[in-house]
N, C-alpha and C positions, 0 to 999 in steps of 0.2 A: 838086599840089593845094594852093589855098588859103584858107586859112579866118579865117575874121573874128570876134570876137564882142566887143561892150563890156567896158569894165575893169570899171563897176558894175554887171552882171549876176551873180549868181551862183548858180546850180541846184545847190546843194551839198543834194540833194534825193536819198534811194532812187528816186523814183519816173521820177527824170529818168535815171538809172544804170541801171534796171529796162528804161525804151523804149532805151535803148542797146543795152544786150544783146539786146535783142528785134531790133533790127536787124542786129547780127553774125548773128546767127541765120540770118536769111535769105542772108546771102550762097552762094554755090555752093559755098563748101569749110567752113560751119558754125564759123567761126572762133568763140570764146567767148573774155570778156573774163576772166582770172585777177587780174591786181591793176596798181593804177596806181599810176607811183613817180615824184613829182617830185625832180629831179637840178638844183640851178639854173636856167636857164632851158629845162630842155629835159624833156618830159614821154614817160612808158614805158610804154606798155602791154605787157601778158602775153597773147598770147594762144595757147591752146592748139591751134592747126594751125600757124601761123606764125612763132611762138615771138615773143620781142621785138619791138615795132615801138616805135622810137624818133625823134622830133621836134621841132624848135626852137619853143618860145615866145617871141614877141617881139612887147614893149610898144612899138608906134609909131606914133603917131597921124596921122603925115602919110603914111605908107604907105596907112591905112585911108583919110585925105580925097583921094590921087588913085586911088581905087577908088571912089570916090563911095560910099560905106559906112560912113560915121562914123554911132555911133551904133545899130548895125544888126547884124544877124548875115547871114554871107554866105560861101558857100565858090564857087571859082574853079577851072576843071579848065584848063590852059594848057598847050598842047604844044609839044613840045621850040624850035620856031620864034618861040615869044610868043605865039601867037595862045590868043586866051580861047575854047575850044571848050564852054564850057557854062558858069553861075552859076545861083546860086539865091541871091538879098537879099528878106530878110525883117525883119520886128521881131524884137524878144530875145525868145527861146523857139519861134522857127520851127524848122520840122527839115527837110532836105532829103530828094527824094525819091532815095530810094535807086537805084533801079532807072535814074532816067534820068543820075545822080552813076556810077552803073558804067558804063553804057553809053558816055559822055562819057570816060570812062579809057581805055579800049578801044579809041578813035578816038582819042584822043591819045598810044598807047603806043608807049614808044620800042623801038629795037633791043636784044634780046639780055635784057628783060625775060619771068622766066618768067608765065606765066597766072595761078598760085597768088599770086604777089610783085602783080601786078596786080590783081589785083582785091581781094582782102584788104589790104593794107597802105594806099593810098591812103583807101580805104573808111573802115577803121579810125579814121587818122588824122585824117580830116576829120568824122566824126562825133562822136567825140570831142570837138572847140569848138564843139561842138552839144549835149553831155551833160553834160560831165564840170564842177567845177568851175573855175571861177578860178585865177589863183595872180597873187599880186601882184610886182611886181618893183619897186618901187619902192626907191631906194636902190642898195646893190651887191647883186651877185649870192649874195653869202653872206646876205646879211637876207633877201632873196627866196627863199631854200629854208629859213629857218627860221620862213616867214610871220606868223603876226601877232604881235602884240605877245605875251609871255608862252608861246608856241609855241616847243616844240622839236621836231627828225626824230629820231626813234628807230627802230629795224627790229625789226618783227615778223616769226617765223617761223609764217605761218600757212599749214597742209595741203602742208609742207615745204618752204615756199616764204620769202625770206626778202623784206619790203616794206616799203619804208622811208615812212613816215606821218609830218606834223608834228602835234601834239596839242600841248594844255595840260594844265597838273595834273591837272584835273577829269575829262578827256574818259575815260569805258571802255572796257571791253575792245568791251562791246555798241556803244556810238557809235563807235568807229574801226572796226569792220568793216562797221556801215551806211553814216556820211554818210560815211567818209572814203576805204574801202573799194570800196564798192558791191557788197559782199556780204550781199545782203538775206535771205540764206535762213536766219538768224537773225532770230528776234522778237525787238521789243517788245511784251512786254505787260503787267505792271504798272509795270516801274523799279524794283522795292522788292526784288526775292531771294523774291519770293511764290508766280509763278505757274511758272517753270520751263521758260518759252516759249524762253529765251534762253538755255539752255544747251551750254556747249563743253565742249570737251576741253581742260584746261591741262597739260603735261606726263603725257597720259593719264588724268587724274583730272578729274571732272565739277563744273563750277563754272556759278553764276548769272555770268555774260559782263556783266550791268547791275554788279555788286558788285564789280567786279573794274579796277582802272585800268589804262589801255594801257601806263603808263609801269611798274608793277609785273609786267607779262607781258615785258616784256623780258625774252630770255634765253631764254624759256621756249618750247614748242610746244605752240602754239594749231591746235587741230580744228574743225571747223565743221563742218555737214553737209556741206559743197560738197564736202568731201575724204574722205567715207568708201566712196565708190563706185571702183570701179574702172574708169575709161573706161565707156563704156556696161553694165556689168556690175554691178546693185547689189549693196550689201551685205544680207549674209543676213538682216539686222532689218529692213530697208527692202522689200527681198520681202516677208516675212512679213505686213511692217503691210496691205501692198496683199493679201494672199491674205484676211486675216484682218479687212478693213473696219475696220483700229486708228484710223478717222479718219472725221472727217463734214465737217465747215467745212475744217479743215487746216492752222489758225492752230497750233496748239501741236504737231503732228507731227513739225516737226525737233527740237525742247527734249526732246518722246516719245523721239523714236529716238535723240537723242545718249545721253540715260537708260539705256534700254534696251541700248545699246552696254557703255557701264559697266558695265552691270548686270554683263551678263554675264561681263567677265572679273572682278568683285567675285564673282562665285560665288552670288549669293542670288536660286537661280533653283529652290530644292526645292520649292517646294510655291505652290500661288495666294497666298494666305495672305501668303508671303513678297513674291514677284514684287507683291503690291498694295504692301507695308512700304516696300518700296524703290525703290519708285515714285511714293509717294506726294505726292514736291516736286514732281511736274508735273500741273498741272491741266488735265482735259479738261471744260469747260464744256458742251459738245456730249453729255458721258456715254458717251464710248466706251469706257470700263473695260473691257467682256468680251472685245470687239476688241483691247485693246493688250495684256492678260494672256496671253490666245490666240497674238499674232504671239509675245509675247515667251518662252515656253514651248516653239515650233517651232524659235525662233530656239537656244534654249539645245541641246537636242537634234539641232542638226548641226554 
């Protein structure tokens, strides 16, 4: 499988990370995207049925001009003979169609490939220079994984996982698990330490993720909601919130329940009274105070 996209495109977007995952999704073995790790020139996804799927980037422009795709995004399914058995070229920011991109692998699969390795890992891969950011190479390969100017790779250990992200000074804990990450299921919603939306777990202790710089979390274990479930088996606060209506809209639910996590091993779960005190950094605009007091009162009592 091969995949094209412009050097000056770049979708360093949740929202473009967000239709990615929605596309794993659909595959036949549900593969989910865990975290992406640029290594020099070669990029890693995590994913959770397939484990590692790992792949070369390479900056070459006359490669893309005898594919007649300069300019263009475009992935190429080629079987073991040469022969190009399916493409899809579009402008920058087309997405190919999944369904006929699997089928196309299927009919080009070679010998001694299992089903599982077929159909998620090519998939993966080529969707990927369909979603995922850029990475620049220009220069040697060491500038190129410490991307741009004033950027350095540091490794984060988030939901026990360790993922190595370039960032500058500035960037947070909240913006390296969104744009850089594509772990959305952290908010923004103020930026200021106000509203509570963007709440993690920093070595088990609850922090505003906006307040907090990537480069200072080094070292440390970073929680997200994405990591408080067990496989399909929620955690007891996350049941709770859904028995008990702790949500209307659902913007501030993870920031809720990361709270409500703490809460509970902080012990300040005696009386309503208290469970609103220690609650009170997470704002639900929507008004579902009786709902998240409720879950988090069932939650504390199992």
């Amino acid at each position: 499988v091969l995949a094209f996209f412009p050097d000056e495109w770049d979708p360093a977007r949740p929202a473009q990370i967000a239709a990615y995952r929605e596309a794993l999704r659909s595959l036949p073995f549900g593969a989910q995207l865990l975290g992406v790790t640029h290594d020099e020139q070669w990029l890693e996804l995590d994913t959770m049925e397939e484990g590692p799927v790992r792949f070369p980037l390479v900056q070459d422009a006359r490669l893309a001009s005898a594919f007649g795709v300069e300019g263009k995004q475009a992935v190429f399914v080629i079987d073991p003979e040469g022969v190009v058995r399916w493409s899809h070229v579009g402008p920058m920011g087309s997405q190919p169609s999944l369904g006929e991109l699997t089928a196309s692998v299927k009919r080009a699969q070679s010998p001694g490939v299992s089903r599982r390795t077929l159909l998620v890992t090519p998939a993966a891969a080529s969707l990927a220079l369909a979603f995922l950011p850029r990475t620049s190479f220009a220069g040697s390969a060491n500038e190129a994984a410490q991307g741009a100017k004033g950027e350095r790779t540091i490794t984060l250990n988030v939901n026990g996982k360790d993922v190595k992200v370039a960032v500058d000074p500035r960037t947070t804990v909240l913006d390296a698990l969104r744009e850089r990450m594509g772990m959305t299921g952290t908010k923004k919603g103020c930026d200021h330490g106000q509203c509570g939306a963007c709440t993690v777990h920093l070595d088990g202790r609850r922090v505003n993720s906006c307040l907090v710089l990537a480069m200072q979390a080094e070292g440390q274990k970073i929680t997200t909601i994405e990591g408080i479930a067990k496989g399909e088996q929620l955690h007891p606060v996350q049941a709770a919130f859904i028995e008990h209506d702790g949500f209307q809209c659902g913007y501030c639910t993870p920031g809720q329940i990361m709270s409500a996590v703490a809460l509970l091993k902080e012990g300040h779960t005696g009386s309503d009274d208290e469970i609103r005190e220690w609650m009170s950094g997470n704002i639900c605009r929507c008004g579902a105070y009786p709902g998240i007091v409720a879950a988090v009162k069932e939650a504390a009592g199992k």
